[in-house]
C-alpha positions as CSV (number, residue, x, y, z in Angstrom):
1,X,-75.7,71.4,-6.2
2,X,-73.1,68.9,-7.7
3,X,-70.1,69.7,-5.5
4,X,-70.2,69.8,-1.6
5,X,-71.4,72.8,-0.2
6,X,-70.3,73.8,3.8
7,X,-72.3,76.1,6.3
8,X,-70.3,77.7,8.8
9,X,-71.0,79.9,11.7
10,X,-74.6,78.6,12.3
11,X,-76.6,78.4,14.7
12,X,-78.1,74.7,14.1
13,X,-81.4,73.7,15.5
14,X,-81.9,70.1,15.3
15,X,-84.7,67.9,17.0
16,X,-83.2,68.1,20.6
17,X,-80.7,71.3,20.6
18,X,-79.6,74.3,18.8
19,X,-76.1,74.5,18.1
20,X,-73.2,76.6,16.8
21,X,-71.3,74.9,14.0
22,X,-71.2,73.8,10.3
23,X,-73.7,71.6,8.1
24,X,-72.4,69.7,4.8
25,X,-74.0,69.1,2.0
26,X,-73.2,66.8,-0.9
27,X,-75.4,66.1,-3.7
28,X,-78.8,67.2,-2.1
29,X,-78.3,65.4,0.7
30,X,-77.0,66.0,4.9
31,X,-73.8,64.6,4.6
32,X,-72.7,65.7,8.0
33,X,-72.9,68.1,11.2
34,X,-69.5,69.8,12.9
35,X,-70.1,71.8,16.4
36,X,-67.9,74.4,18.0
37,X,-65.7,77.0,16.0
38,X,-65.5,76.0,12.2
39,X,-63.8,77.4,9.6
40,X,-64.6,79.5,7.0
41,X,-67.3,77.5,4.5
42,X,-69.2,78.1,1.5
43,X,-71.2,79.6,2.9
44,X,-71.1,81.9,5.9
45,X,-74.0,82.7,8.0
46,X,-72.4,84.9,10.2
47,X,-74.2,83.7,13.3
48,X,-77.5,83.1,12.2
49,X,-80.1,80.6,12.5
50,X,-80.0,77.5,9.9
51,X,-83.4,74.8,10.4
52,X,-84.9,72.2,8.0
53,X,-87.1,73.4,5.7
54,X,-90.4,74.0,6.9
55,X,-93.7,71.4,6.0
56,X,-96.7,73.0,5.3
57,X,-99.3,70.3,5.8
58,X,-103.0,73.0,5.3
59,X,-102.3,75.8,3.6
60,X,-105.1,77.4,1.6
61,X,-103.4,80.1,-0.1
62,X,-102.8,78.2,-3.9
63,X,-107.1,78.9,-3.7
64,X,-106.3,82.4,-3.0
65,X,-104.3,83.2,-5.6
66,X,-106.9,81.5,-7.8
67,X,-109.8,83.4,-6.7
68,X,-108.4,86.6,-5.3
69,X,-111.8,88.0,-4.8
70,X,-115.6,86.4,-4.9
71,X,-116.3,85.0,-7.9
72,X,-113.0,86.8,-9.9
73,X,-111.0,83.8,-10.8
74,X,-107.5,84.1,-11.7
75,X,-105.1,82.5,-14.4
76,X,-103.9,78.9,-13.3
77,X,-100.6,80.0,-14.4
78,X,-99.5,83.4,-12.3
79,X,-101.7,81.8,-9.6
80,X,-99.2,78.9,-8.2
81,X,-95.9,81.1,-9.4
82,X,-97.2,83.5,-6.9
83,X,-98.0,80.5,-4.5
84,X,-95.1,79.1,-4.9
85,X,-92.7,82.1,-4.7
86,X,-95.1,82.9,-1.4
87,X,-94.6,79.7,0.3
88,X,-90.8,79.3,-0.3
89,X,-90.5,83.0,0.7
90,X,-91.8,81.8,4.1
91,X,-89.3,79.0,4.4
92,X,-91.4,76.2,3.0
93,X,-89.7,73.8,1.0
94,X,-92.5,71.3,1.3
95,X,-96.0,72.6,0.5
96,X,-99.3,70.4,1.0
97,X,-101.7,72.9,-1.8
98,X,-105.3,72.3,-0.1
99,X,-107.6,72.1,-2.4
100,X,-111.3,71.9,-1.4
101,X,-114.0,69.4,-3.2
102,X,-117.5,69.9,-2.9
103,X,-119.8,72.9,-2.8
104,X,-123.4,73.9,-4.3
105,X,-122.2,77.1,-5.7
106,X,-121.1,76.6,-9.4
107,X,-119.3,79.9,-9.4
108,X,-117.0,79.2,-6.1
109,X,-113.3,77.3,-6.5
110,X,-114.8,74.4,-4.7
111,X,-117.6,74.1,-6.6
112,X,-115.9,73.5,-10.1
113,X,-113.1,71.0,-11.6
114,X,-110.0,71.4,-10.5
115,X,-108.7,69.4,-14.2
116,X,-106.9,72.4,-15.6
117,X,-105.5,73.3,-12.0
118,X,-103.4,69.6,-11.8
119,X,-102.4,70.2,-15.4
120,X,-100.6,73.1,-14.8
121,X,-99.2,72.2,-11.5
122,X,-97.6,69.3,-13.2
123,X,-96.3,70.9,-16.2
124,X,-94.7,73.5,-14.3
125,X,-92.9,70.9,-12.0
126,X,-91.8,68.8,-14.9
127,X,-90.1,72.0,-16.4
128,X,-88.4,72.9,-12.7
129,X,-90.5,76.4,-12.6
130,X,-91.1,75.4,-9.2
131,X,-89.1,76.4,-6.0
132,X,-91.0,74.4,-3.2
133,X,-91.8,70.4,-3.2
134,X,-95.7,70.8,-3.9
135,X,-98.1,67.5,-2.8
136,X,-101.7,67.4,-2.8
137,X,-103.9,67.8,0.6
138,X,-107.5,67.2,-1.4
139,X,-110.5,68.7,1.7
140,X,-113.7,66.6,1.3
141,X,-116.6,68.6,2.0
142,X,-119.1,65.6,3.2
143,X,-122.3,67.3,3.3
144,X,-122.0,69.0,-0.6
145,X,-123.8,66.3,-3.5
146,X,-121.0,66.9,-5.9
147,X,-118.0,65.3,-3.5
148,X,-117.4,62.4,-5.2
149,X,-117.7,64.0,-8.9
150,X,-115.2,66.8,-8.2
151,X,-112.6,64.2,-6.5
152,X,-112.4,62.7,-9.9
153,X,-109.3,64.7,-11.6
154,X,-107.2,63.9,-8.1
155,X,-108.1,60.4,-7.8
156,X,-104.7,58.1,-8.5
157,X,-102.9,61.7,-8.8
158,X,-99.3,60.6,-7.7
159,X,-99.0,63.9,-5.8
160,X,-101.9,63.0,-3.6
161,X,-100.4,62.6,-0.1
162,X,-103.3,63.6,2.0
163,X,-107.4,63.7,2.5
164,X,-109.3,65.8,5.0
165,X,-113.0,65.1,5.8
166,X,-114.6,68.5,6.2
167,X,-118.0,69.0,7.8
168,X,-119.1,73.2,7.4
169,X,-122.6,72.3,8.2
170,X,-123.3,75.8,10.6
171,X,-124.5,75.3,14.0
172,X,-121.5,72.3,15.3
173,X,-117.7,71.9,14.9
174,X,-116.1,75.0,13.7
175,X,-119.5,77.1,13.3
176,X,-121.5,76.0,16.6
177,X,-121.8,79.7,16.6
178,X,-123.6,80.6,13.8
179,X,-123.0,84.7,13.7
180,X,-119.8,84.0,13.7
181,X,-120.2,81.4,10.6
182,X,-122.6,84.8,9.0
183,X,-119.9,87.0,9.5
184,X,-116.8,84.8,7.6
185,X,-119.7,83.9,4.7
186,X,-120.6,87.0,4.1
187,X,-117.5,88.5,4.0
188,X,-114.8,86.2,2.7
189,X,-117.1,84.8,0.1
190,X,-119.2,87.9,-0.8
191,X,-122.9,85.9,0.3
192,X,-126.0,88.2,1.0
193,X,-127.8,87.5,4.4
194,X,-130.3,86.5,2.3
195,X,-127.8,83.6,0.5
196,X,-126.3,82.5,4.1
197,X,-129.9,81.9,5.5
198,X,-130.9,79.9,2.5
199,X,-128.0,78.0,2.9
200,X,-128.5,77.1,6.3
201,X,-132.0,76.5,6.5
202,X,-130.4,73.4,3.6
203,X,-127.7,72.8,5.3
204,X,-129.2,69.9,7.6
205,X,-131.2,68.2,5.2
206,X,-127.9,68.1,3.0
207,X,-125.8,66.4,6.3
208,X,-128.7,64.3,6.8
209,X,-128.3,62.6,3.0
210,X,-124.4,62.7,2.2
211,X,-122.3,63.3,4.8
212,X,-121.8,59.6,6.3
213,X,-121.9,57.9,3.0
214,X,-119.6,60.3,1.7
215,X,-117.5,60.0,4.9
216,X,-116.9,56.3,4.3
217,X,-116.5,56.7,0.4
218,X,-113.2,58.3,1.6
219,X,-112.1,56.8,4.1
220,X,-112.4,53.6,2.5
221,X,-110.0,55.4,-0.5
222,X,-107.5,56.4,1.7
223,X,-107.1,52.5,2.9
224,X,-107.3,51.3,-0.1
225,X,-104.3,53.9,-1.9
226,X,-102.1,54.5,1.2
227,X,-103.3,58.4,1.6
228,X,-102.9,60.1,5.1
229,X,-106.2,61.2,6.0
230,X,-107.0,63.8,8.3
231,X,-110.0,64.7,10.7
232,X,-110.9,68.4,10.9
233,X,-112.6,70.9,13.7
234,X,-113.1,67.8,16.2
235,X,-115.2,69.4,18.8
236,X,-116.2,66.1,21.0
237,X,-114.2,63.1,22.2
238,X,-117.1,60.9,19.7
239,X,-116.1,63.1,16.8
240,X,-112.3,62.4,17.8
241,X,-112.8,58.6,18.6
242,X,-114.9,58.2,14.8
243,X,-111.9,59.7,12.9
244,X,-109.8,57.2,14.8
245,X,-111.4,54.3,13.7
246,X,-111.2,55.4,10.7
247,X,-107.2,56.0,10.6
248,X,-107.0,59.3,11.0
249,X,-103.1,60.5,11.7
250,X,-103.6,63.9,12.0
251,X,-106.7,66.1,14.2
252,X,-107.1,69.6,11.8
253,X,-108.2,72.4,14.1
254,X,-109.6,70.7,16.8
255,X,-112.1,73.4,18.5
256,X,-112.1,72.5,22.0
257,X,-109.3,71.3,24.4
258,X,-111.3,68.1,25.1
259,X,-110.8,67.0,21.7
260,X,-107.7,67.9,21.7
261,X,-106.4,66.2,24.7
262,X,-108.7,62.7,23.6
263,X,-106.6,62.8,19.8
264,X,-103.6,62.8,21.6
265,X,-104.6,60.2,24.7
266,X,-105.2,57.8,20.7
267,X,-101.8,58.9,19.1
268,X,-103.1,61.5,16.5
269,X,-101.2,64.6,16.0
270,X,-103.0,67.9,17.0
271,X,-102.9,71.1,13.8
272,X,-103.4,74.1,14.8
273,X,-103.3,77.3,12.9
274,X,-100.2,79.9,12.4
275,X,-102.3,82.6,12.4
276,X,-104.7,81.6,16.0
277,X,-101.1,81.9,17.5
278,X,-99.5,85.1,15.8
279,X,-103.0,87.0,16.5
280,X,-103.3,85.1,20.1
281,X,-106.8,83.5,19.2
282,X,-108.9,81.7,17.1
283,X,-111.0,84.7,14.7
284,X,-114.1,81.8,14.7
285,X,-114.3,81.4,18.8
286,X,-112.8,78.4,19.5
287,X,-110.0,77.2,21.0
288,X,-106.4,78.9,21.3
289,X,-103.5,77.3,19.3
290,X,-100.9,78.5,22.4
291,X,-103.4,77.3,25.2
292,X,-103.3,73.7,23.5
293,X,-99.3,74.1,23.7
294,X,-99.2,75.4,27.4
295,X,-101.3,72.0,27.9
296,X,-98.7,69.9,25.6
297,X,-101.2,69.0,23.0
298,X,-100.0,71.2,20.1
299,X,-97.7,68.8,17.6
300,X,-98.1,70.8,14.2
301,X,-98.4,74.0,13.2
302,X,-100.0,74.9,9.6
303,X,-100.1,78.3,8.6
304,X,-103.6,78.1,6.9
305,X,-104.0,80.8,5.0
306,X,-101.1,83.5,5.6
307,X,-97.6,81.1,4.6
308,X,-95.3,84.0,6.6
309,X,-97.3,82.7,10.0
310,X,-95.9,79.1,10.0
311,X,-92.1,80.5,11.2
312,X,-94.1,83.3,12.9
313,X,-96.2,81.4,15.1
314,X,-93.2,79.0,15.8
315,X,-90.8,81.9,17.2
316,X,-93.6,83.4,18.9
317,X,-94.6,80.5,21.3
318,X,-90.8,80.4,22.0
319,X,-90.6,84.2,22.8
320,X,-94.0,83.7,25.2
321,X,-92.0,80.7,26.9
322,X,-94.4,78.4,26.1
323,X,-91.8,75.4,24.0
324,X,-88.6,75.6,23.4
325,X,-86.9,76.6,19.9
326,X,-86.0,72.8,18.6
327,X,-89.8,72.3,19.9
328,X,-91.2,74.9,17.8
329,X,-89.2,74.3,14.8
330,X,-90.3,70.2,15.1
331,X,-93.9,72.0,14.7
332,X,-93.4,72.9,11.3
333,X,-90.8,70.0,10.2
334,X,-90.3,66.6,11.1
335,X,-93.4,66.4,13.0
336,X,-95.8,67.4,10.2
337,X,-93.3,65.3,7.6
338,X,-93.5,62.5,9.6
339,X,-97.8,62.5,10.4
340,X,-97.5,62.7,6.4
341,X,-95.6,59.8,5.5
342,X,-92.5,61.7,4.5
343,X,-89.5,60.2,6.3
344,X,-86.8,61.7,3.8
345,X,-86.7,65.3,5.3
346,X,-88.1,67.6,8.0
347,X,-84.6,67.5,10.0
348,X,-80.7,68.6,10.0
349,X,-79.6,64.8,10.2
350,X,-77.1,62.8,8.1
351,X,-78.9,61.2,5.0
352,X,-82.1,63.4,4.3
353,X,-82.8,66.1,1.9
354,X,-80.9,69.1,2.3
355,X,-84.2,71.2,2.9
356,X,-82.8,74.3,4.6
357,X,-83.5,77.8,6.1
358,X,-81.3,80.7,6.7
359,X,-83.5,82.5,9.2
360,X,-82.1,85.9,11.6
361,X,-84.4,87.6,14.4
362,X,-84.7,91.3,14.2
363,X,-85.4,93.1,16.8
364,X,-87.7,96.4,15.6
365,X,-88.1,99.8,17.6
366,X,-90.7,98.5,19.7
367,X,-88.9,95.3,20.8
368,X,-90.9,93.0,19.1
369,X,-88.6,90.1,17.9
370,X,-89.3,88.6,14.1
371,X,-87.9,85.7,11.9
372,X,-86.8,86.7,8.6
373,X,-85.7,84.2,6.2
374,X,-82.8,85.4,4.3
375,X,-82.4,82.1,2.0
376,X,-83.8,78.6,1.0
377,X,-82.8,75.5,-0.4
378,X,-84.2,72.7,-2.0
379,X,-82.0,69.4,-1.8
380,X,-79.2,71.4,-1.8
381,X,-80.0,74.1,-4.5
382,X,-81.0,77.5,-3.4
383,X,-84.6,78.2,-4.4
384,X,-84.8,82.4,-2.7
């Protein structure tokens, strides 16, 4: 968008307070912010809602569209356009594609090269195909041998902004129940009882060898390249206070509200799930994303595996009282835009990307309020 660009008659949530004026816009960027009545502008929003766009830190849904189904894997190609279009559809504007690395099974996304994956996410953002900013959130499965070897296509990848050390082994973290762990294995990925109960009768022997030097193989990486790098299901205050040392910004998930409460007390930034809060609980037992807010300790929401949750869960822990809306809406901006190292965007201020949402709450026949994003931009140019 070349020429300025007003937007009148919003409702204008910034980090402290919502409200009713006009936004400018000039060459992709905030130029300035006018409260009370306003004129008409560019554009009118008739009353509605305007935020930053949202930051999606975790969001496995790129893998998704890849593999749709076990073991049917789709074309690079229509796999991120759907992404993509998904994500900004959802108000994202700044999308973190997780992509997992390391797993036995040859036939699973994790457990193959992820070479012609980059390719086409890069040639698709070198010929503008793409409406949202997409960065690289690369989750290290410690335990798996091949780690290291499937890292290789991301490593010096300039869209690499963030690591995740991942431990699945069943029986601690986010499977100390390990039904719970049959039930998402067998069903998400399609494994036989037979299959799961192999797996876990390795799994130990597999921590045992690769997990810690696999852990520091990272950890040392992120140091040495200036990569955020991220903890994930902390369940004790020792699993908290390791991925402290190491630099951890962000605590992924944490499973308990101990762990939560000890990442904070050391300055990491709690992620919780979009979908724990719209459903009201964590589907693997563990800790509830709206009970860590009622404590204080919820800082960013990621919508993990369903984009439309990330402005879901937000409005609903405003509707159930628990934070207020410029609270909420710092979940899925600024906050997880700053725990990334991105300081150009995640707010309506003066000087940063014009990132923005045109969002209005409907009220349906049963009463139940919903955010609906009506339109998007992307430093200034509408992307939906």
């Amino acid at each position: 968008m070349s020429s300025s660009t007003v937007f009148s008659n919003a409702r204008i949530v910034l980090p402290g307070e919502t409200v009713t004026g006009s936004l400018l816009v000039d060459n992709g960027r905030i130029t300035a912010m006018h409260s009370g009545p306003t004129a008409a502008g560019t554009i009118d929003l008739d009353g509605d809602y305007l935020l930053p766009g949202l930051v999606e830190v975790h969001t496995d849904n790129f893998e998704r569209h890849l593999m749709p189904r076990p073991k049917v894997q789709w074309g690079e190609l229509p796999a991120l356009m759907a992404h993509d279009a998904e994500v900004a559809a959802a108000g994202i504007t700044t999308v973190f594609d997780a992509l997992g690395v390391g797993e036995a099974d040859p036939e699973s996304l994790r457990g193959s090269t992820w070479h012609k994956t980059l390719a086409t996410l890069d040639a698709c953002a070198a010929q503008d195909l793409l409406r949202a900013d997409h960065h690289l959130h690369v989750r290290c499965e410690l335990p798996a041998p091949n780690t290291i070897e499937l890292f290789a296509p991301f490593h010096g990848h300039p869209r690499l902004s963030l690591i995740s050390l991942m431990d699945h082994t069943p029986g601690q973290r986010q499977w100390e129940n390990i039904e719970v762990a049959r039930i998402y294995y067998t069903g998400k990925k399609g494994w036989s009882d037979r299959k799961f109960d192999q797996r876990v009768a390795e799994a130990g022997q597999l921590q045992e060898a690769f997990a810690a030097p696999h852990r520091q193989h990272f950890v040392d990486y992120c140091r040495e390249h200036g990569i955020a790098l991220a903890s994930h299901d902390d369940t004790t205050v020792a699993h908290v206070e390791q991925a402290h040392a190491e630099g951890a910004s962000m605590s992924e998930f944490p499973t308990t509200l101990t762990a939560a409460r000890a990442a904070r007390e050391r300055g990491m930034a709690n992620v919780m799930g979009g979908p724990n809060v719209v459903r009201g609980g964590s589907h693997s037992g563990n800790v509830a994303a709206a009970e860590l807010a009622r404590h204080g300790l919820l800082d960013i929401l990621s919508s993990d595996y369903v984009p439309s949750s990330l402005l879901g869960a937000a409005m609903r822990l405003v509707d159930d009282d628990i934070v207020s809306l410029p609270q909420a809406v710092a979940m899925v901006s600024v906050t997880p835009a700053r725990a990334a190292g991105l300081h150009d965007r995640g707010a309506l201020e003066a000087g940063l990307r014009a990132d923005l949402v045109h969002v209005r709450i409907v009220t349906l026949p049963d009463g139940a309020r919903h955010p609906v994003v009506r339109a998007v931009w992307r430093e200034g140019r509408r992307v939906l």
